[in-house]
C-alpha positions in Angstrom: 21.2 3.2 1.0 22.5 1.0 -2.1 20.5 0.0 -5.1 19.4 -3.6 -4.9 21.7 -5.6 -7.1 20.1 -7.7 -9.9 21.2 -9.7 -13.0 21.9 -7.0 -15.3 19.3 -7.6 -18.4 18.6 -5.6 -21.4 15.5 -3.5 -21.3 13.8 -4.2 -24.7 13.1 -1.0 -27.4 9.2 -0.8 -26.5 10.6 -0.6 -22.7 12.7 2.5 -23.5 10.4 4.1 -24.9 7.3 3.1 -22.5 10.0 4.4 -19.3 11.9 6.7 -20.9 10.5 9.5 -18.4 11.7 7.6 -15.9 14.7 6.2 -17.1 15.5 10.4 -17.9 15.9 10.5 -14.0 19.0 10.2 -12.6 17.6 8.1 -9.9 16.1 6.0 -12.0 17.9 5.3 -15.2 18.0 2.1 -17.1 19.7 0.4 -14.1 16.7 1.4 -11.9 14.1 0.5 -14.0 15.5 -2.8 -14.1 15.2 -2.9 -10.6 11.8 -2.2 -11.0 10.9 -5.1 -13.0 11.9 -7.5 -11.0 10.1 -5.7 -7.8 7.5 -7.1 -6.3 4.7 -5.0 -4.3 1.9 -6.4 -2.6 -1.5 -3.7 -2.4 -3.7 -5.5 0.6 -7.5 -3.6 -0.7 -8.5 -2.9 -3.8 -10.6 0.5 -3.5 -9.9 3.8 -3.2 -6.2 4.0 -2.0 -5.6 0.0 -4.1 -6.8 1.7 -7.0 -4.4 4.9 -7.2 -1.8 3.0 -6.0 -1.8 -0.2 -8.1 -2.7 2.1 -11.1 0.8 4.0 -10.6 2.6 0.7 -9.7 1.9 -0.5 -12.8 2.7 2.4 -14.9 6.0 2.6 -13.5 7.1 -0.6 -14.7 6.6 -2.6 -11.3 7.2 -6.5 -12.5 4.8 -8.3 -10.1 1.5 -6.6 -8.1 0.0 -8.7 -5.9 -3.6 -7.8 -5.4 -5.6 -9.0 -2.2 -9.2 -7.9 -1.9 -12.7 -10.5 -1.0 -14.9 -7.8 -2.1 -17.0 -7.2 -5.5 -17.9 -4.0 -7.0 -20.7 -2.0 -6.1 -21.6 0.9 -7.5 -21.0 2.9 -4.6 -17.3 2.7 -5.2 -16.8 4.2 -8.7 -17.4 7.1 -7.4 -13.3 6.9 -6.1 -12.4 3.2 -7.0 -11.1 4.1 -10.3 -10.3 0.9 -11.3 -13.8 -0.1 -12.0 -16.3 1.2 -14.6 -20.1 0.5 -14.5 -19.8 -2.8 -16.5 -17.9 -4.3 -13.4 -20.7 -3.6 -10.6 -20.7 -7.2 -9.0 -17.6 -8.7 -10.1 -14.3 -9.7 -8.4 -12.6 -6.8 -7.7 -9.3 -8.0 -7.9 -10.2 -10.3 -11.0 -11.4 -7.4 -12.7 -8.5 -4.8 -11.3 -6.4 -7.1 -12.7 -7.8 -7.1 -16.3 -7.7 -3.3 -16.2 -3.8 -2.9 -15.2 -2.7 -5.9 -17.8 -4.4 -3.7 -19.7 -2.3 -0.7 -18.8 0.8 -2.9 -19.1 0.7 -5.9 -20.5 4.2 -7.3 -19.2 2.8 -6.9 -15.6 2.6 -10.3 -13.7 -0.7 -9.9 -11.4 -1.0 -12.1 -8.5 -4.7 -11.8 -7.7 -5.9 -13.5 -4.2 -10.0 -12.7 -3.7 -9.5 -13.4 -0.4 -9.2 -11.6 2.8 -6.3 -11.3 4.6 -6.4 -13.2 7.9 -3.3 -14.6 10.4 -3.5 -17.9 8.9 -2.2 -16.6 5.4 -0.6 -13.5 6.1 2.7 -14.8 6.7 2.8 -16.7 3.7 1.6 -14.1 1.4 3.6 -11.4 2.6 6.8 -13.1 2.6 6.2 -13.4 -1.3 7.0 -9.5 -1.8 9.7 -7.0 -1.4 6.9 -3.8 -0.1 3.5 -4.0 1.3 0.8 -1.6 0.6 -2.0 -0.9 3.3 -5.1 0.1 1.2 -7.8 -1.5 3.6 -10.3 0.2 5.4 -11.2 -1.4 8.2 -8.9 -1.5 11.9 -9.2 -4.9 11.9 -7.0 -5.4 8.7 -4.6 -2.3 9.5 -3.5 -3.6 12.9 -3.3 -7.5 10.9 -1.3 -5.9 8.3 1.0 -4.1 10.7 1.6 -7.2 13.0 1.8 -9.2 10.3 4.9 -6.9 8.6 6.5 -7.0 11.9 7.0 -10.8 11.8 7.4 -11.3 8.1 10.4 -8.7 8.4 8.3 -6.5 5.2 8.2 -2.5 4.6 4.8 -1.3 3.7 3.2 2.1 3.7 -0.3 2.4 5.3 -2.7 5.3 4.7 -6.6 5.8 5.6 -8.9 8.7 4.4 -12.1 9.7 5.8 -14.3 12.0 5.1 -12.1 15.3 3.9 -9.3 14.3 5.1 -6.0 11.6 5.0 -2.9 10.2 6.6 0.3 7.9 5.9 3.6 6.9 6.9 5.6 4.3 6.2 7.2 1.3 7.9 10.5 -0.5 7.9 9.9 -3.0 10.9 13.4 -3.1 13.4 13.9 0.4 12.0 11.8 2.7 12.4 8.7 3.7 14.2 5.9 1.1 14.2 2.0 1.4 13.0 1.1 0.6 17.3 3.7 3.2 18.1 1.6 5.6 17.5 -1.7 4.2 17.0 -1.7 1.2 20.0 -4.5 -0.6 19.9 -7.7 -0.5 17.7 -10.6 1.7 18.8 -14.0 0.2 20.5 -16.2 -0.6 17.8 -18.3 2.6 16.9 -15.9 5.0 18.0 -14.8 6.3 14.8 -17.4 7.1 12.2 -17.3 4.9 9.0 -17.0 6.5 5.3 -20.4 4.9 4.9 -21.8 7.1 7.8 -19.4 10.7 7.4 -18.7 10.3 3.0 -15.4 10.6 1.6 -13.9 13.1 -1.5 -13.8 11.0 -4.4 -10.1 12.4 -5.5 -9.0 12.1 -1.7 -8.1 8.0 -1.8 -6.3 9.0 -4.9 -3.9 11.3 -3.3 -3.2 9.1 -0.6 -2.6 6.2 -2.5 -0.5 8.0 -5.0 1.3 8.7 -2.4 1.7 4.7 -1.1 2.7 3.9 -4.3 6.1 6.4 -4.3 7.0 5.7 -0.8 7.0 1.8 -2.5 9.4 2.5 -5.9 11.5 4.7 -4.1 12.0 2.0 -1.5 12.4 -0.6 -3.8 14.9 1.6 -6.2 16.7 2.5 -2.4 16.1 6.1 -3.8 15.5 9.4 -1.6 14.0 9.4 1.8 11.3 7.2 2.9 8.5 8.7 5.0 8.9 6.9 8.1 9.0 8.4 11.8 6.4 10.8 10.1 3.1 10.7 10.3 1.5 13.0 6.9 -1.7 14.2 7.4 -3.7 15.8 4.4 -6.7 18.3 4.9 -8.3 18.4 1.5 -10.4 21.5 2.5 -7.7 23.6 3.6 -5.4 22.2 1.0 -2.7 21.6 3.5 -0.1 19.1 4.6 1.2 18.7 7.9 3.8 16.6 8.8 4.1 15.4 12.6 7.0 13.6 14.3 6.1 10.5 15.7 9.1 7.9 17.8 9.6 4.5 18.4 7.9 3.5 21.5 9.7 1.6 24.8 6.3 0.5 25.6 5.0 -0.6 22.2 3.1 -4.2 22.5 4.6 -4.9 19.3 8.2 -3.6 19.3 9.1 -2.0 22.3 11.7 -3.4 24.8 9.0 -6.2 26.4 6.7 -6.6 22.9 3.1 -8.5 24.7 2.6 -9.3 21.2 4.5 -12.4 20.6 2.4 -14.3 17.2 0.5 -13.1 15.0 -3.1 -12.5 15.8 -6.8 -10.8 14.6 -8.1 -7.8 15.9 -11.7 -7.6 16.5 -13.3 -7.9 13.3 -15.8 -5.6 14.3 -13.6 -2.9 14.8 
């Protein structure tokens, strides 16, 4: 697949020097990192996967990050949520991610929204951006998110991490294999333990969402091969990858042949 084309601009000195590791990469190069300045990636949570993702985002140049998290900071979440220090506990989390990344890079443009995502705005939002990026951590938001990619026509990568150990794929909706073709429907509230109940490796988020954040500049340089029909799963413990196979479904409610999901709606938010 083709680079996007953009009006060609000059990167400035303190740009070429900033990128110049990427720009040293022949799928990159000045062209590319053009490309990545006028990219724009949406991160949907703004903990442990947000934080390694956005970090990375930003350090590659990314123009605009949008950031979409209701939450504050609790102490609790430094222990992965690197985007925090102590000072923050109880502030915005995106107000204050924010702060730290223009801090990073000055020239980013940070669309904050302290709000949750819900099917009123989702559309809206998402149509804003060129690549989501599924950082939440409830089912509720993952199935929203993945419905709400579907109709808005947007890529995004989604991950989760519990406990020891993580999974992602990515998603490029009429393409490829959906988030419900493999995963259906959420589970019964209670079925699956929460990180608050089981833990989760502090450096485990950050792997994952390292990982988000490349499957979202290669797809918006149109560089190398995205990880879709794939499912990755991580075992920390074992230090071990395993990549399983996973095909569009007939049957899927959202885009199989006879799709029972029509509009946009909300899971159970107690799942």
């Amino acid at each position: 697949m083709g680079r996007l084309w953009i009006k060609r601009m000059s990167l400035s000195a303190r740009q070429l020097q900033r990128y110049a590791r990427n720009i040293a990469l022949a799928q990159v190069g000045e062209a590319g990192q053009e490309i990545l300045s006028h990219s724009r990636v949406l991160v949907v949570g703004a903990g442990g996967l947000g934080s390694a993702a956005a970090f990375y985002l930003a350090a590659a140049g990314v123009g605009t990050l949008g950031l979409m998290d209701d939450d504050t900071v609790d102490l609790s979440n430094l222990q992965r949520q690197i985007l925090y220090g102590a000072a923050d506990v109880g502030k915005s989390k995106v107000n204050q991610a924010k702060a730290t990344l223009q801090a990073l890079e000055p020239d980013l443009n940070v669309e904050a929204y302290a709000a949750r995502l819900t099917p009123a705005n989702a559309l809206d939002i998402l149509r804003r951006y060129d690549f989501v990026v599924d950082a939440t951590d409830t089912f509720r938001s993952k199935f929203l998110i993945a419905d709400a990619c579907h109709f808005a026509g947007k890529p995004y990568s989604h991950a989760a991490v519990l406990a020891l150990d993580g999974q992602t794929m990515t998603v490029i909706p009429g393409e490829t294999t959906c988030f419900r073709c493999v995963f259906g429907e959420p589970p019964p509230p209670g079925a699956v333990p929460s990180s608050a109940e089981v833990g989760v490796l502090g450096a485990l988020p950050g792997v994952m969402g390292t990982i988000q954040a490349t499957e979202a500049i290669k797809y918006c340089l149109r560089a190398g091969k995205a990880l879709t029909n794939r499912l990755l799963r991580y075992d920390a413990l074992s230090m071990t990858f395993r990549e399983v196979p996973v095909r569009r479904s007939e049957d899927c409610p959202l885009c199989g042949a006879n799709p029972s999901i029509t509009a946009l709606r909300d899971a159970d938010a107690s799942a």
